[in-house]
C-alpha positions in Angstrom: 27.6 41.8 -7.4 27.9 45.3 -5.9 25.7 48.1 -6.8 27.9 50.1 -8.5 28.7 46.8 -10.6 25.4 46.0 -11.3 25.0 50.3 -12.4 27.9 49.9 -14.8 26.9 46.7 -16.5 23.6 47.8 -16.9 25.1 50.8 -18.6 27.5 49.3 -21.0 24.8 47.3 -21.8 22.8 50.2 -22.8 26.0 51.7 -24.5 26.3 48.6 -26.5 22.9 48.5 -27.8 22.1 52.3 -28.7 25.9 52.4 -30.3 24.6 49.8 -32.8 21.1 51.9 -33.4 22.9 55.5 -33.4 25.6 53.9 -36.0 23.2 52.3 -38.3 20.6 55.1 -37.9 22.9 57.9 -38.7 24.4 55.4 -41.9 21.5 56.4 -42.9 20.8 59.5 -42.4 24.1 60.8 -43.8 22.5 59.5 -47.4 19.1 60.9 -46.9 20.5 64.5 -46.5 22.2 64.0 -49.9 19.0 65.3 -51.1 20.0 68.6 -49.7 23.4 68.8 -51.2 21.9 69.2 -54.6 19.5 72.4 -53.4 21.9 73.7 -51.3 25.7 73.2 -53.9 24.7 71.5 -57.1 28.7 72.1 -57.9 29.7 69.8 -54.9 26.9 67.1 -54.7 28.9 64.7 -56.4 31.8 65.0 -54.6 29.7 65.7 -51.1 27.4 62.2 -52.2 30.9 60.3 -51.9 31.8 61.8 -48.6 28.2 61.0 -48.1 29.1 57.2 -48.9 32.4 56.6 -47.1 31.3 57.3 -43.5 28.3 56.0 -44.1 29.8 52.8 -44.8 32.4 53.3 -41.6 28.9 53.7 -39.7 27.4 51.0 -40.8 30.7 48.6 -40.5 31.3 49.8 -36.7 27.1 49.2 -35.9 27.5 45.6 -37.6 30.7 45.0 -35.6 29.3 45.8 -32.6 26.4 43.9 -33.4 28.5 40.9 -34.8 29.3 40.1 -31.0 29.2 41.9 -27.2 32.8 43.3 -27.2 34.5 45.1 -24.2 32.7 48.4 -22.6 36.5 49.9 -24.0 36.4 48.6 -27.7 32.9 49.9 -27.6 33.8 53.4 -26.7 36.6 53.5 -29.1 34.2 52.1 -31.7 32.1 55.5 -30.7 35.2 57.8 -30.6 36.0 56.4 -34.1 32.5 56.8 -35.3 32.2 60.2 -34.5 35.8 61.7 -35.5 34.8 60.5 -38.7 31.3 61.8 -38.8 32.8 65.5 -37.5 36.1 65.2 -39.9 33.4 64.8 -43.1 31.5 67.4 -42.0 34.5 69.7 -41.2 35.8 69.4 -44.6 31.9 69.8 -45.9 31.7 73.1 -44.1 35.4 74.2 -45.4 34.1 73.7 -49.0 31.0 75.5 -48.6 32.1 79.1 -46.7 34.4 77.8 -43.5 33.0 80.1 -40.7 29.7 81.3 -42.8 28.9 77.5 -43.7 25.5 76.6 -43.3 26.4 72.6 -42.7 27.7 73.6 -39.2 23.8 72.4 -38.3 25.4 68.8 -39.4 27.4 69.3 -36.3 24.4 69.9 -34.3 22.7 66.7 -35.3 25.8 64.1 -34.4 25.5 66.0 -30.9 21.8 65.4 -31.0 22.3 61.7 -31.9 25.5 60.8 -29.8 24.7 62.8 -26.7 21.0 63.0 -27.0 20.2 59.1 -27.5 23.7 57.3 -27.0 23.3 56.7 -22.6 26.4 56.3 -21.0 28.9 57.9 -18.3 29.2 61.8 -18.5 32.6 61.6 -18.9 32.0 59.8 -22.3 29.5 62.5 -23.3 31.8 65.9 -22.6 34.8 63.9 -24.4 32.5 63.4 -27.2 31.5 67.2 -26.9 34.6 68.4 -27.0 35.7 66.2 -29.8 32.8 67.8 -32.0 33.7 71.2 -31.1 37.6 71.0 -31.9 36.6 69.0 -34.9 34.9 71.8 -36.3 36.4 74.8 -35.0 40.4 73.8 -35.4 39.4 73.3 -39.3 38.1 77.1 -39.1 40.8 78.8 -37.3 43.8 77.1 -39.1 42.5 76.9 -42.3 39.5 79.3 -43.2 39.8 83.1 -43.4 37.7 84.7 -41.0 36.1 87.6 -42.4 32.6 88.2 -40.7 33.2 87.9 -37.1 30.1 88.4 -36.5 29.1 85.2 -38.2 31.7 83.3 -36.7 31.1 84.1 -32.5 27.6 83.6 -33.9 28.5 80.5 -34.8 30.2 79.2 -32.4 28.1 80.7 -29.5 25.2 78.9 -31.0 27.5 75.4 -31.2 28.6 75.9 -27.3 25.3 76.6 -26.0 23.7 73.5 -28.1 26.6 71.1 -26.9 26.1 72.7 -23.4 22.0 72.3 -23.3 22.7 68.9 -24.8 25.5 67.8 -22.0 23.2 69.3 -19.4 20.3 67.4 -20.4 22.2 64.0 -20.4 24.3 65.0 -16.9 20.5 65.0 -15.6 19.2 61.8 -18.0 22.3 59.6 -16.5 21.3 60.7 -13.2 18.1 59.7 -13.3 18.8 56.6 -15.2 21.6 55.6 -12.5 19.3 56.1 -10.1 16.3 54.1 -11.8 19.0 51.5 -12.3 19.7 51.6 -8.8 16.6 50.7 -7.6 15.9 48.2 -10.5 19.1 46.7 -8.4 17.5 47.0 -4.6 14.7 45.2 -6.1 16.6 43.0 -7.9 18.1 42.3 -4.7 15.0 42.3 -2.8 13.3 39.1 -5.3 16.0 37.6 -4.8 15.9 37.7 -0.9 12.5 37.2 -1.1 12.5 34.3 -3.5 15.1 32.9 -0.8 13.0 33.7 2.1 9.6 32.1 0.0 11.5 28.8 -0.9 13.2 28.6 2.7 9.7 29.3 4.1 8.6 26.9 0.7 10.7 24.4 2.6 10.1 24.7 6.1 6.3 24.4 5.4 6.8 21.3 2.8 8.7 19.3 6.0 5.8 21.2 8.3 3.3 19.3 6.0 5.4 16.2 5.7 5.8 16.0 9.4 2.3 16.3 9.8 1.4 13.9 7.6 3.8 11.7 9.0 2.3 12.1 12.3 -1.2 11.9 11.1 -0.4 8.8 9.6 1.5 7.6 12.6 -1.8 8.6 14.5 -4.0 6.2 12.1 -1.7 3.5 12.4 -2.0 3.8 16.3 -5.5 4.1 16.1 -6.2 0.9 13.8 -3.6 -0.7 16.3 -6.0 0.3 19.2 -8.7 -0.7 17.6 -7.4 -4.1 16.6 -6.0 -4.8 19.9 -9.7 -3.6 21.5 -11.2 -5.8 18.5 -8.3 -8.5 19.6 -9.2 -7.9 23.4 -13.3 -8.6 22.7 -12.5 -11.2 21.1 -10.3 -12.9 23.6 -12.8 -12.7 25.9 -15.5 -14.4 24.1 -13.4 -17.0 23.6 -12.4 -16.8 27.2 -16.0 -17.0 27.9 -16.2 -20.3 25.8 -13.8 -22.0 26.7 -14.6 -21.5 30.5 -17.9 -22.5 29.5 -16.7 -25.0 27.6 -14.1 -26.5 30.0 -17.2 -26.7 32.2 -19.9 -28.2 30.3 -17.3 -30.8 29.0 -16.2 -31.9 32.5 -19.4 -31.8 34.5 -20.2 -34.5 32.3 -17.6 -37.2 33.7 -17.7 -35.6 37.3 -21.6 -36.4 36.8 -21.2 -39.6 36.2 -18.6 -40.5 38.7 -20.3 -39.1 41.5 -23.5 -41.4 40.5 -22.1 -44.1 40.2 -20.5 -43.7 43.1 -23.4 -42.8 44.8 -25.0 -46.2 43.3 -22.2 -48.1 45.0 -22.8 -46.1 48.3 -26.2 -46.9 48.0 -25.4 -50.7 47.7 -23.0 -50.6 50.6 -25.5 -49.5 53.1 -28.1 -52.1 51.5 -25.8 -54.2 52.5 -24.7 -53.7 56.1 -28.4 -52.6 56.9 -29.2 -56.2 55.5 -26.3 -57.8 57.5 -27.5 -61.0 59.5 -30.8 -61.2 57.4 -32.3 -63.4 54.9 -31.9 -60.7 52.3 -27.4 -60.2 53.3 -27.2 -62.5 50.7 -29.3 -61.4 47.8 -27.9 -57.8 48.7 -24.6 -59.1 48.1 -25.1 -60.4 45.1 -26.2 -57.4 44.0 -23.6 -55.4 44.9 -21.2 -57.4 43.5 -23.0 -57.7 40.1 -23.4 -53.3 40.3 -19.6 -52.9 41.5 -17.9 -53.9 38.4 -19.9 -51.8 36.0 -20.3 -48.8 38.0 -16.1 -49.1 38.4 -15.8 -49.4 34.4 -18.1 -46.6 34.1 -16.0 -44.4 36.4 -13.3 -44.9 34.7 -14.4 -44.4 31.3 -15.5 -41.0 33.0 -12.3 -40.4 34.6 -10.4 -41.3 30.9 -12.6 -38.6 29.0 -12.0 -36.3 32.0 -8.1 -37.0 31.9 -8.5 -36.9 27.5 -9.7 -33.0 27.9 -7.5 -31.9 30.9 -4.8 -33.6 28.3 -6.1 -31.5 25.2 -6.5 -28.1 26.8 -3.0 -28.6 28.6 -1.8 -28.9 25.0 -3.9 -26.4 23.5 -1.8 -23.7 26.0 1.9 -25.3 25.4 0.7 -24.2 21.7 0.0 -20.7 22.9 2.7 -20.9 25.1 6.1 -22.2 23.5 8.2 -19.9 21.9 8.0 -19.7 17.7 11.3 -19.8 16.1 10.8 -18.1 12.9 13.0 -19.3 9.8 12.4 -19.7 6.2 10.3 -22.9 5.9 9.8 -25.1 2.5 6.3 -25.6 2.7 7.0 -28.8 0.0 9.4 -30.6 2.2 6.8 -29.7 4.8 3.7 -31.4 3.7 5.9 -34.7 1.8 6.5 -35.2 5.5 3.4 -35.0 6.6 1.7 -37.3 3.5 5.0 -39.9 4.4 3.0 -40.2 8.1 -0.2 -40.9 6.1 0.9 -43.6 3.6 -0.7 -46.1 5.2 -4.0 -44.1 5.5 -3.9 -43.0 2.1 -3.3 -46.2 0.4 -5.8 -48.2 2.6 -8.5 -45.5 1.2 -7.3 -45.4 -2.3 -6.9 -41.7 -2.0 -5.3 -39.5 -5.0 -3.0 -36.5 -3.3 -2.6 -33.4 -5.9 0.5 -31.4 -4.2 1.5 -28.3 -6.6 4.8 -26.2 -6.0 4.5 -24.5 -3.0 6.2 -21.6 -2.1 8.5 -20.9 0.7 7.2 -19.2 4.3 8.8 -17.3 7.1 7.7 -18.9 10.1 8.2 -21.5 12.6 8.8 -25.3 11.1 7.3 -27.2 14.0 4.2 -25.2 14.3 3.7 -25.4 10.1 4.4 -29.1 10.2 1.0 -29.4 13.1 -0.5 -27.2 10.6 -0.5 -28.9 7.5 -0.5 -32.4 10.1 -4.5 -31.6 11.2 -5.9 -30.1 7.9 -4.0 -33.2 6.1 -5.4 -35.4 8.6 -8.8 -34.3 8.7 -8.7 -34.3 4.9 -8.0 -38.4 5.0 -10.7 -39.1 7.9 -13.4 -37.7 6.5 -13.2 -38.6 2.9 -16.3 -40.6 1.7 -16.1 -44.1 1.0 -18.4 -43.9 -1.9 -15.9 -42.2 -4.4 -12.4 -42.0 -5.4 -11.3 -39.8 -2.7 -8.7 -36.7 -3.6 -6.8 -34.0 -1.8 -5.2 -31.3 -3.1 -2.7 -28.8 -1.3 -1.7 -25.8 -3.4 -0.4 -22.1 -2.5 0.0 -18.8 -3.8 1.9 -15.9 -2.9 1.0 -12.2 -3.1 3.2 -9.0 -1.8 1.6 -8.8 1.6 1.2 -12.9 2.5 1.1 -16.6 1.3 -2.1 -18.6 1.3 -2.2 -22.1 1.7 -5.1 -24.4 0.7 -6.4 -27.7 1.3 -9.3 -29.3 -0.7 -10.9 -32.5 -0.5 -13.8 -34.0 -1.8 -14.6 -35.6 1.0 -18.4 -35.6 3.6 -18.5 -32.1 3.4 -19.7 -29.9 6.7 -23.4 -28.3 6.7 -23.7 -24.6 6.3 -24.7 -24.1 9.8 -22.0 -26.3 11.8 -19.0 -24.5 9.9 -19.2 -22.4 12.8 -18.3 -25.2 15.0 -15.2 -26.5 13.4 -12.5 -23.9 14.6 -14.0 -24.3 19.0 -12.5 -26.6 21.2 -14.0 -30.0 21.5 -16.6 -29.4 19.2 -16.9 -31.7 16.6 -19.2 -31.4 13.3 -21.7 -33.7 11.6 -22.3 -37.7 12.0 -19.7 -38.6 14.6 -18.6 -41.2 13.4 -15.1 -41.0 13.1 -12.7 -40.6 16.2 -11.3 -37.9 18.2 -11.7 -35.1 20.4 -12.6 -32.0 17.9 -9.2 -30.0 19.2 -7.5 -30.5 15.8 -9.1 -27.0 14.2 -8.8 -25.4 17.7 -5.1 -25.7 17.5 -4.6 -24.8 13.7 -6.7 -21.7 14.2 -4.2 -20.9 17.3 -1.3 -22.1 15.3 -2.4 -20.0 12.9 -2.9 -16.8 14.8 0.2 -17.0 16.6 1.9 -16.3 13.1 -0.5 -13.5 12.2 -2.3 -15.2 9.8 -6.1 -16.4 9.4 -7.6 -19.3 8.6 -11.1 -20.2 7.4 -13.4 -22.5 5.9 -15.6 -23.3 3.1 -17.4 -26.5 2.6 -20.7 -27.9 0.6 -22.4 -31.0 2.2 -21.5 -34.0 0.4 -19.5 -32.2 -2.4 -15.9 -31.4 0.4 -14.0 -28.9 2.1 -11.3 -26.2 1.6 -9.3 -24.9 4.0 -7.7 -21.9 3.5 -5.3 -20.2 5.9 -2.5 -17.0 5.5 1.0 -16.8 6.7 2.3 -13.0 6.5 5.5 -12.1 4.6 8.5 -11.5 6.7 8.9 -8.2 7.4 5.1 -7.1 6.7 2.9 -5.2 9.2 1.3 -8.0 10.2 4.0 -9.5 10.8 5.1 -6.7 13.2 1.9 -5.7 14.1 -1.0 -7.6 16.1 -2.2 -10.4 13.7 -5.9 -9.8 11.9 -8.7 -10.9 14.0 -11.0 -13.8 13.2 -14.6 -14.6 14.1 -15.5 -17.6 15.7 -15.8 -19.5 12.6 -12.2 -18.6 11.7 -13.2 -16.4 8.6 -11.4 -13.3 7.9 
């Protein structure tokens, strides 16, 4: 909207508004000054008190019209035009019954200008038409009908009419140019909220994406922290294990190298017995010697060299495990561990074991590595149960919005508080050892495990059984994208 647009509207507005006050308030007005009519010509208050009553009824119907509903700026001036001919025209005929030129109710006159052009705002044009309309209302009347007799009276008169409609025309060309320009400048800062609403919610805006970038990148700057410090966490922990295993891998084959290089050391000895002894008395009891030792000492190095070749075995399987490539798929974890209890019939009928396997939900992951999973913790379950109860395994799983956990629970020997520790490391084996195996089983579950993202760990009481609990994240999660959470050497989370 233009300026001069918004100027106008505001203006007919303002038209509008006071048209309804000036109409009603002059309604009234016209029947309060009946009062006078009685002082001033008892003969003609009756008749003056209906005159009275008519155009204050025309008022009061053109301010209720108006106020009814907004009608056109030009029904609204020709609402006013009508309102005022007939104010003037009753007050013409008024002043023609009481002395024409010398009538005192010429002052009526005065007020409708002081109402209409005093308080009615508007264009100026509106306000001279209106002028001049009160003027030739009242003089035409005089000239054409009334006998002037006392000039005097009369240029009086009018003089006094002209200069009051003059002052009063003068006064509003000033009021309208004040209020156009008041209106003006309501406009310019009209125009100036409303740029500067634009500006604050552009700027509003801007600074919201400002704020959500940075949080974006403050978050993005957590996340790559946490992934630093996992990955260092990841990185320390590698090493320790790196450290163990070296350590390990070399405490577990000193042991047969030991034994081979004495024994063959033994047999080296008995050899040079032998051909020192060559052509003597005691050749023969050194041969029979020998040949007694030889035997033993070979059985012994090759029970040496069968451990050794055991280990080299397990560790060479424990890397294909961190080695092969996991084909991720949606796995039933039911069809899953049925196959793995059908491989254990025998085992578990032999023992008289009870197996407890609730609905287990399904996993994104990779089958063949789930199947060695459940394979060792099933396993284990069945060797160390304890003969001297009813043994029972149960296999259960729940599912929350970030991962699945799976666990195993037996009732079986139970581990003691401080070898739980043990249980997850390579070749390290826990309690009485009196079942068979190498104690790699838990070392590759826990890797299994990891190389999915999850965590496994372990809680036991001595004589009471085991649970094994382990996590497979949700397709799609951050762990599942992200490094996989860390475990301690016991496997714990």
């Amino acid at each position: 909207m233009t300026k001069e647009a918004y100027i106008q509207r505001q203006l007919d507005d303002l038209l509008h508004l006071w048209s309804i006050r000036a109409s009603l308030a002059g309604a009234v007005i016209f029947l309060l000054l009946a009062g006078l009519d009685a002082v001033a010509v008892p003969d003609q208050a009756r008749t003056f008190f209906i005159y009275r009553c008519i155009i204050a009824a025309v008022l009061i119907a053109v301010g209720l019209t108006l106020r009814a509903r907004p009608a056109a700026p030009g029904v609204t001036r020709m609402l006013i035009y009508f309102a005022v001919l007939g104010s003037v025209a009753t007050l013409a005929v008024m002043i023609l019954k009481t002395g024409g030129h010398a009538s005192p109710y010429y002052v009526g006159l005065i007020l409708v200008a002081v109402a209409v052009i005093g308080f009615i705002p508007g264009r100026f044009s509106l306000h001279a038409t209106l002028a001049a309309i009160i003027y030739l209302v009242y003089l035409v009347p005089i000239v054409v009908f009334d006998r002037i007799i006392d000039l005097r009276t009369f240029f009086m008169g009018n003089a006094f009419v002209v200069m009051i409609l003059s002052t009063m025309l003068f006064q509003r060309y000033l009021s309208d140019r004040a209020l156009e320009r008041e209106l003006g400048q309501r406009y310019e800062l009209d125009q100036y909220r409303f740029h500067l609403e634009e500006v604050v919610a552009a700027r509003t805006t801007a600074l919201g994406d400002a704020v959500d970038g940075l949080q974006r990148e403050i978050e993005e700057r957590k996340r790559t922290e946490e992934s630093l410090r996992r990955t260092a966490a990841e990185l320390r922990e590698r090493n320790e294990e790196l450290s163990w295993f070296a350590y390990s891998i070399a405490h577990d084959l000193r042991e047969p190298l030991v034994n081979i290089r004495g024994f063959a050391a033994e047999i080296t000895k008995g050899l040079g017995d032998l051909l020192e002894n060559r052509g003597t008395a005691e050749h023969g009891a050194s041969y029979g010697d020998l040949a007694a030792d030889i035997p033993a000492a070979v059985g012994f190095v090759n029970a040496a060299v069968d451990r050794m070749s055991g280990r080299i075995n397990a560790m060479l399987k424990l890397f294909r495990i961190m080695s092969r490539e996991l084909r991720h798929e949606q796995v039933d974890l039911d069809e899953v561990v049925h196959a793995c209890l059908l491989g254990l019939e025998g085992s578990l009928a032999l023992k008289g074991i009870q197996v407890e396997v609730r609905p287990l939900p399904s996993v994104f992951g990779d089958r063949v590595s789930l199947r060695e999973i459940m394979q060792h913790l099933l396993d284990n379950a069945v060797k160390y149960i304890d003969a001297d109860r009813r043994g029972t395994i149960e296999v259960r799983g729940e599912s929350t919005p970030g991962e699945t956990l799976i666990f195993v629970r037996d009732n079986g020997k139970g581990i003691a508080p401080h070898d739980i520790p043990k249980v997850f490391e390579i070749f390290r084996r826990a309690g009485p050892q009196d079942v068979p195996g190498e104690g790699m089983g838990l070392a590759y579950v826990k890797a299994l495990v990891r190389r999915h993202g999850g965590r496994i760990w372990c809680e036991s009481e001595e004589g009471k059984g085991s649970m094994f609990r382990f996590s497979i994240p949700a397709a799609g999660s951050a762990d599942h994208a992200a490094q996989p959470e860390k475990l301690r050497k016991d496997g714990s989370p």
